[in-house]
Residue frames as a rotation matrix with the C-alpha (Angstrom) as fourth column:
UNK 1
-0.110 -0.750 0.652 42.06
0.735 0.380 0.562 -72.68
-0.669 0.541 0.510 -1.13
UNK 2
0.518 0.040 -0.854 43.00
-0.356 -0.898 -0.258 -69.40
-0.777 0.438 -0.451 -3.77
UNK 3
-0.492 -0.871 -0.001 45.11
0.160 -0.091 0.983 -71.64
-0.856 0.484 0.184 -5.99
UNK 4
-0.337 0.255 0.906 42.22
0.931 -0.053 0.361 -70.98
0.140 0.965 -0.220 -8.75
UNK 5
-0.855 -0.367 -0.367 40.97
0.491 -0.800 -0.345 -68.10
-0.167 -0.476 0.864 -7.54
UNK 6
-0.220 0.970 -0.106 37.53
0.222 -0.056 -0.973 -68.70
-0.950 -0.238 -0.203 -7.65
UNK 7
-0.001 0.614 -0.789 37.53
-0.769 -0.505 -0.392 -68.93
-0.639 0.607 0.473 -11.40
UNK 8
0.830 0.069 0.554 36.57
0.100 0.958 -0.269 -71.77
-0.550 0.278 0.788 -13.60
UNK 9
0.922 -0.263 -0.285 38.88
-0.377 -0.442 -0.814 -70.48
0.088 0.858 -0.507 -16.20
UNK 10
-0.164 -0.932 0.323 42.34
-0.918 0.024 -0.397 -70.40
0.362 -0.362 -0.859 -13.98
UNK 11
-0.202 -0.260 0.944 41.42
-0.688 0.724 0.052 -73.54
-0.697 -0.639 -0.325 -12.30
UNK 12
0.937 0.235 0.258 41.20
0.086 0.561 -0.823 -75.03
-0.338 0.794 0.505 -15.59
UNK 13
0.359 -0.929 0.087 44.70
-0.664 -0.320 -0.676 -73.33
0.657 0.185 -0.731 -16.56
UNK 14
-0.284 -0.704 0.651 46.49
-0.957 0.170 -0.233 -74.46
0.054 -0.690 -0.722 -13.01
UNK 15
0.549 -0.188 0.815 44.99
0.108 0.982 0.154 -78.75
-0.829 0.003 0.559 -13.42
UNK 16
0.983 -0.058 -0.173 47.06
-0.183 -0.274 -0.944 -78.22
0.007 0.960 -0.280 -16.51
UNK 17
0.647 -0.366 0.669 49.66
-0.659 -0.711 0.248 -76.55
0.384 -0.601 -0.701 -15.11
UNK 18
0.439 -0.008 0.898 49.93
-0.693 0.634 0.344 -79.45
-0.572 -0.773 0.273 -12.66
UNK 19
0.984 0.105 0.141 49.96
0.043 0.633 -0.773 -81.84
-0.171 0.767 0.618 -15.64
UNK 20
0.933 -0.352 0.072 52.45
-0.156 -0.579 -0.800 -80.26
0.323 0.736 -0.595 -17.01
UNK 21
0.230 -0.760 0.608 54.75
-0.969 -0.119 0.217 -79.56
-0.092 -0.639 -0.764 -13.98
UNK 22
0.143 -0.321 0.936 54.77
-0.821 0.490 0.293 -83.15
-0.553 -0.811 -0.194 -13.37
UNK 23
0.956 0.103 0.276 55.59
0.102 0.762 -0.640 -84.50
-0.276 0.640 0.717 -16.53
UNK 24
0.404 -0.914 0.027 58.77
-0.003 -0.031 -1.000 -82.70
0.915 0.404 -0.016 -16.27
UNK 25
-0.231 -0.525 -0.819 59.46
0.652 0.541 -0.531 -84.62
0.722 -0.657 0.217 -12.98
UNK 26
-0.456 -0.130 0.880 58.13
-0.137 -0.967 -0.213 -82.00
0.879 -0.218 0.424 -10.96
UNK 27
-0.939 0.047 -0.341 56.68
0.321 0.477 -0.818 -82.24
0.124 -0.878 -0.463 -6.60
UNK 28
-0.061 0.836 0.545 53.17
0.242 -0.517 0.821 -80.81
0.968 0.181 -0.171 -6.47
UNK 29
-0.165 0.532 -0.831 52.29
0.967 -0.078 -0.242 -79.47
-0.193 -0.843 -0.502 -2.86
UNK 30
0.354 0.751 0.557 49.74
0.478 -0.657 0.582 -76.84
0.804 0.061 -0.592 -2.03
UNK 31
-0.890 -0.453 0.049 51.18
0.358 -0.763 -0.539 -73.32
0.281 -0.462 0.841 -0.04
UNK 32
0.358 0.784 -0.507 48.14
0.897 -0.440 -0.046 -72.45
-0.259 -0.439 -0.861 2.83
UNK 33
-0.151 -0.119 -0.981 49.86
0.447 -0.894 0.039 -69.03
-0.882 -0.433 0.188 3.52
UNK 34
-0.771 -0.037 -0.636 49.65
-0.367 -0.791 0.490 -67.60
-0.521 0.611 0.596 -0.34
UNK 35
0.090 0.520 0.850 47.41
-0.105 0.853 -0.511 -70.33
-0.990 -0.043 0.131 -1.42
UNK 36
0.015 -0.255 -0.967 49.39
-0.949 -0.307 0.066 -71.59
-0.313 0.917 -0.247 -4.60
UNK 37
0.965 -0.262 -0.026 50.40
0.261 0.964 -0.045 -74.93
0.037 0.037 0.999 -5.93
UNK 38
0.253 -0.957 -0.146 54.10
-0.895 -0.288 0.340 -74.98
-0.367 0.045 -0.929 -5.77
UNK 39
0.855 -0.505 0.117 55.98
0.516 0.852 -0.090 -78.04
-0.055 0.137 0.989 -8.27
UNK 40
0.508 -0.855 -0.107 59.05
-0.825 -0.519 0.226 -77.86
-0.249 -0.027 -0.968 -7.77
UNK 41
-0.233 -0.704 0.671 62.25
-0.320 0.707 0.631 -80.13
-0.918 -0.067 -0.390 -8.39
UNK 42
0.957 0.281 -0.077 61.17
-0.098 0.061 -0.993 -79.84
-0.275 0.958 0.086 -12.27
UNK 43
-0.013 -0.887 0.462 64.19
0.790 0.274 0.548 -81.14
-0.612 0.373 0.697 -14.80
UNK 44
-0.962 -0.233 -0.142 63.17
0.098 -0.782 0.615 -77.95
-0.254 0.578 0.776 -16.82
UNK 45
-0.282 0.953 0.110 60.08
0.904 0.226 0.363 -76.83
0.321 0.202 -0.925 -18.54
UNK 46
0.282 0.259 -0.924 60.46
0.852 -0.511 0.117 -72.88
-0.442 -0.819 -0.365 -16.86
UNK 47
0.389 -0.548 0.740 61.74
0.528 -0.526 -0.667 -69.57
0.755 0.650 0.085 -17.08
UNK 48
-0.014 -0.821 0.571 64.02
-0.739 -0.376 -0.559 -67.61
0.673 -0.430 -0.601 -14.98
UNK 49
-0.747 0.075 0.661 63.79
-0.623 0.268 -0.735 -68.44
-0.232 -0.961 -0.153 -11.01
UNK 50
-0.596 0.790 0.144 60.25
0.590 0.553 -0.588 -70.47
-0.544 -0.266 -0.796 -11.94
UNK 51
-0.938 0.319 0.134 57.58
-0.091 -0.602 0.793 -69.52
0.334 0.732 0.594 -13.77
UNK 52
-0.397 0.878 0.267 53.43
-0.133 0.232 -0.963 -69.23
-0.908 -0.418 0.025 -12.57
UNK 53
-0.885 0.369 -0.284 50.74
-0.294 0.031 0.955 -70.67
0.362 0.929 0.082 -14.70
UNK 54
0.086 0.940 -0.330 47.55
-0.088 0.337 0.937 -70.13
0.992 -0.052 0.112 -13.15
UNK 55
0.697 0.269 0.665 47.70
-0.563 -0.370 0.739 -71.26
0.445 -0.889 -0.106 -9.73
UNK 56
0.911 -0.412 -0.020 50.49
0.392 0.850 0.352 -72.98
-0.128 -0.329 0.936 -9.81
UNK 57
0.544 -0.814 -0.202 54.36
-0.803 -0.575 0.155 -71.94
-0.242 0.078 -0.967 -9.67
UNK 58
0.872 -0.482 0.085 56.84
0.457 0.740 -0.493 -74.26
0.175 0.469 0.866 -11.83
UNK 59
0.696 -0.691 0.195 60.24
-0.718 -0.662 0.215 -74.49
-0.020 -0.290 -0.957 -10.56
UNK 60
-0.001 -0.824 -0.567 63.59
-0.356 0.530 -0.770 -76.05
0.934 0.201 -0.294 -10.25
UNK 61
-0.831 -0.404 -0.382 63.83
0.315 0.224 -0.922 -75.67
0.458 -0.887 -0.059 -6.44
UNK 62
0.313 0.817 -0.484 61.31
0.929 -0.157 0.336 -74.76
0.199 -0.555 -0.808 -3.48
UNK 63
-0.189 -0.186 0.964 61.03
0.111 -0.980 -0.168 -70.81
0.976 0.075 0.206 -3.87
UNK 64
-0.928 0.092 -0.360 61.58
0.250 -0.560 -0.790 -68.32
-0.275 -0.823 0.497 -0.39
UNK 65
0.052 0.848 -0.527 58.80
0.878 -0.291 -0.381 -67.06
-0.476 -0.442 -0.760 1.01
UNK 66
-0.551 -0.378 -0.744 59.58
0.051 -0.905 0.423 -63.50
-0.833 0.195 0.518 -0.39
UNK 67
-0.949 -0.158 -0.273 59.28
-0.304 0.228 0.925 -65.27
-0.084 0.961 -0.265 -4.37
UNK 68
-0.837 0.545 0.045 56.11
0.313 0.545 -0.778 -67.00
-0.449 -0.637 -0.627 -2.93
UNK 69
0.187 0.783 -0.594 54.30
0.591 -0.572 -0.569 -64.20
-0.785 -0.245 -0.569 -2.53
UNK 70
-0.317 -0.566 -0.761 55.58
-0.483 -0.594 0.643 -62.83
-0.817 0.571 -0.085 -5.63
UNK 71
-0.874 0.330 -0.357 53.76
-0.486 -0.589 0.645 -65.08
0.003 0.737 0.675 -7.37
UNK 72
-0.651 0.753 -0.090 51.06
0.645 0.487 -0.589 -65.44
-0.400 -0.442 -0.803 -5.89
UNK 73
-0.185 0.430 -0.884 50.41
-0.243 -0.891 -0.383 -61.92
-0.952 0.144 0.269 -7.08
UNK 74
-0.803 0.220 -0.553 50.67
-0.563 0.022 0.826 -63.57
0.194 0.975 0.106 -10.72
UNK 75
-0.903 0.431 0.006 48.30
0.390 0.824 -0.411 -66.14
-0.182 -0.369 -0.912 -9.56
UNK 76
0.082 0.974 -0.213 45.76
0.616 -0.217 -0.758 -63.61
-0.784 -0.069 -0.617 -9.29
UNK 77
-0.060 0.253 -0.966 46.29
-0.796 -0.596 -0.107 -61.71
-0.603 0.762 0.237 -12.35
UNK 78
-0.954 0.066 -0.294 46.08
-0.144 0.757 0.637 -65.10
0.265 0.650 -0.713 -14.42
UNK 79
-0.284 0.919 -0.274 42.61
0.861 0.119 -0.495 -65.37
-0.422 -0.376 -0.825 -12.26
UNK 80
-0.170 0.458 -0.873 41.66
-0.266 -0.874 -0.407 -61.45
-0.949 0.163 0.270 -13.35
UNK 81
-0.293 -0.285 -0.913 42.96
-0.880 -0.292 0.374 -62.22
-0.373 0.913 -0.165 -17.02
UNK 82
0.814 -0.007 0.580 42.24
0.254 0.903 -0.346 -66.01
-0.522 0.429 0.737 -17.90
UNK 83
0.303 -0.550 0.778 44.15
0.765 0.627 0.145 -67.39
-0.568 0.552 0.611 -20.67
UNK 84
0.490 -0.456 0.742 44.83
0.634 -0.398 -0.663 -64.10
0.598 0.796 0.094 -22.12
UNK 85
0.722 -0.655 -0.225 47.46
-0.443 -0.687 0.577 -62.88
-0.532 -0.317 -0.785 -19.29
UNK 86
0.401 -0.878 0.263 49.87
0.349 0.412 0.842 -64.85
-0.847 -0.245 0.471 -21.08
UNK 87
0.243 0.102 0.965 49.50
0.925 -0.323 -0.199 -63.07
0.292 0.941 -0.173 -24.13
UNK 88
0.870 0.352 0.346 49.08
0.216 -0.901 0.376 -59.67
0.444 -0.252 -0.860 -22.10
UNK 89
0.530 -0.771 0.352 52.50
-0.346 0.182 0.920 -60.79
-0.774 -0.610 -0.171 -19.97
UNK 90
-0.047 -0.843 0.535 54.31
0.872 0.226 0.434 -61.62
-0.487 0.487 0.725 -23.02
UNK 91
0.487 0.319 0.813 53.36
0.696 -0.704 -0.141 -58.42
0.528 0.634 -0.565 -25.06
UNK 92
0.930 -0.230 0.287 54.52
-0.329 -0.870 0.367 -56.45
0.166 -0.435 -0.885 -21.74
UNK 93
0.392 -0.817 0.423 57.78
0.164 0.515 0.841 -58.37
-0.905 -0.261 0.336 -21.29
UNK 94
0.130 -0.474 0.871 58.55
0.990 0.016 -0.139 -57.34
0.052 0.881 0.471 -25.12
UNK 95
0.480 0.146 0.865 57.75
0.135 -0.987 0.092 -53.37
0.867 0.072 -0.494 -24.42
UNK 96
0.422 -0.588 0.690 59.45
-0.857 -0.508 0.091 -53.28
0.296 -0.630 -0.718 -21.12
UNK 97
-0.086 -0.295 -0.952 61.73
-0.029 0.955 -0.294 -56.25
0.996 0.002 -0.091 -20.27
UNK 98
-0.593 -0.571 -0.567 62.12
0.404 0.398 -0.823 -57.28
0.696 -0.718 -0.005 -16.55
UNK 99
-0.289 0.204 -0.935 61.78
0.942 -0.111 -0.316 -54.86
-0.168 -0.973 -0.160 -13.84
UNK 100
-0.841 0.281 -0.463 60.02
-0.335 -0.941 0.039 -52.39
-0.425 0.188 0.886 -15.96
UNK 101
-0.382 0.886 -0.263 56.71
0.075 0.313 0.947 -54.85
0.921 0.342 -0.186 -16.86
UNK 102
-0.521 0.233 0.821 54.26
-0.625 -0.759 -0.181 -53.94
0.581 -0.608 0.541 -14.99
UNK 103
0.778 0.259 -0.572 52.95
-0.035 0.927 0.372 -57.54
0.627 -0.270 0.731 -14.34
UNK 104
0.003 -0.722 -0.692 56.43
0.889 0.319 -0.329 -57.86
0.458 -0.614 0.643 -11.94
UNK 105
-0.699 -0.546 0.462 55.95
0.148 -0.743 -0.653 -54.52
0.699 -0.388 0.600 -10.77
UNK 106
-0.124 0.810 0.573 52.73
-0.483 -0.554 0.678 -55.04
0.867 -0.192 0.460 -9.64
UNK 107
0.497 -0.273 -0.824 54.09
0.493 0.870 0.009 -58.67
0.714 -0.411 0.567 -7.93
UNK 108
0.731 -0.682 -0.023 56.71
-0.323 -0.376 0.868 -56.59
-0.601 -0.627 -0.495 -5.84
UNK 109
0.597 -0.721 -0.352 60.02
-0.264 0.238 -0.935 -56.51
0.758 0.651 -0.048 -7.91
UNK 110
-0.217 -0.538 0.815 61.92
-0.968 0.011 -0.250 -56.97
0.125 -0.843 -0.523 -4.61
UNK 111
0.198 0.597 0.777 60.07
-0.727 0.621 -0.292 -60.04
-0.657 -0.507 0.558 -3.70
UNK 112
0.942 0.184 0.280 60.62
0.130 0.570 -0.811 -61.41
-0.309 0.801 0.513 -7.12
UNK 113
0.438 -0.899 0.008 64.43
0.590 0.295 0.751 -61.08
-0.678 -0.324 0.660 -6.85
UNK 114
0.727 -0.302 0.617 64.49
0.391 -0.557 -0.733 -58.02
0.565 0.774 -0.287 -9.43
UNK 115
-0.600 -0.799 -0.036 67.10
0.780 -0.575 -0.246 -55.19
0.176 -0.175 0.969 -8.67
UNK 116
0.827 0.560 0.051 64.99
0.558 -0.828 0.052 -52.34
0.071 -0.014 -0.997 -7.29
UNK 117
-0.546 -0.818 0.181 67.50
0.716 -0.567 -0.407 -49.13
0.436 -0.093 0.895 -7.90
């Protein structure tokens, strides 16, 4: 299992996470191939397509495989960064919006349903 990524920190973040998801009505189940949590069928409680916190991905719907693996890649930068990628991912999301942060560029922007020009 990678949904903490072998750190006490993130797997402290992603039982949260969990919490969270599933107070806003959300499925928990556990993705072998990227090893994430995935809730999905949330009533809100996100941002764009879904949003990762820790090892877990919060969504409306059950993300493609493509998105998946997209963030999974945040997965593990929340595991590199603890509690201060979300600080580090909001700071870059003010200096470059979208498909110029480098947190989604490092995810695959393709994968993550940017526009790649």
């Amino acid at each position: 299992m990678r949904a903490s990524r072998g750190n006490a920190q993130s797997a402290a973040i992603t039982r949260l996470a969990l919490v969270y998801g599933r107070a806003w009505g959300g499925r928990i189940a556990f993705d072998e191939e990227f090893g994430i949590f995935v809730c999905s069928d949330m009533r809100g409680g996100f941002a764009r397509g879904g949003t990762t916190i820790g090892g877990a991905f919060l969504t409306g719907r059950m993300p493609a495989r493509p998105l998946l693996r997209h963030e999974s890649v945040h997965a593990d930068q929340w595991a590199s960064y603890g509690w201060t990628f979300a600080l580090r991912y909001l700071f870059e999301e003010l200096r470059h919006p979208g498909r110029r942060n480098r947190f989604e560029i490092a995810a695959g922007l393709a994968d993550g349903g940017y526009r790649v020009s």
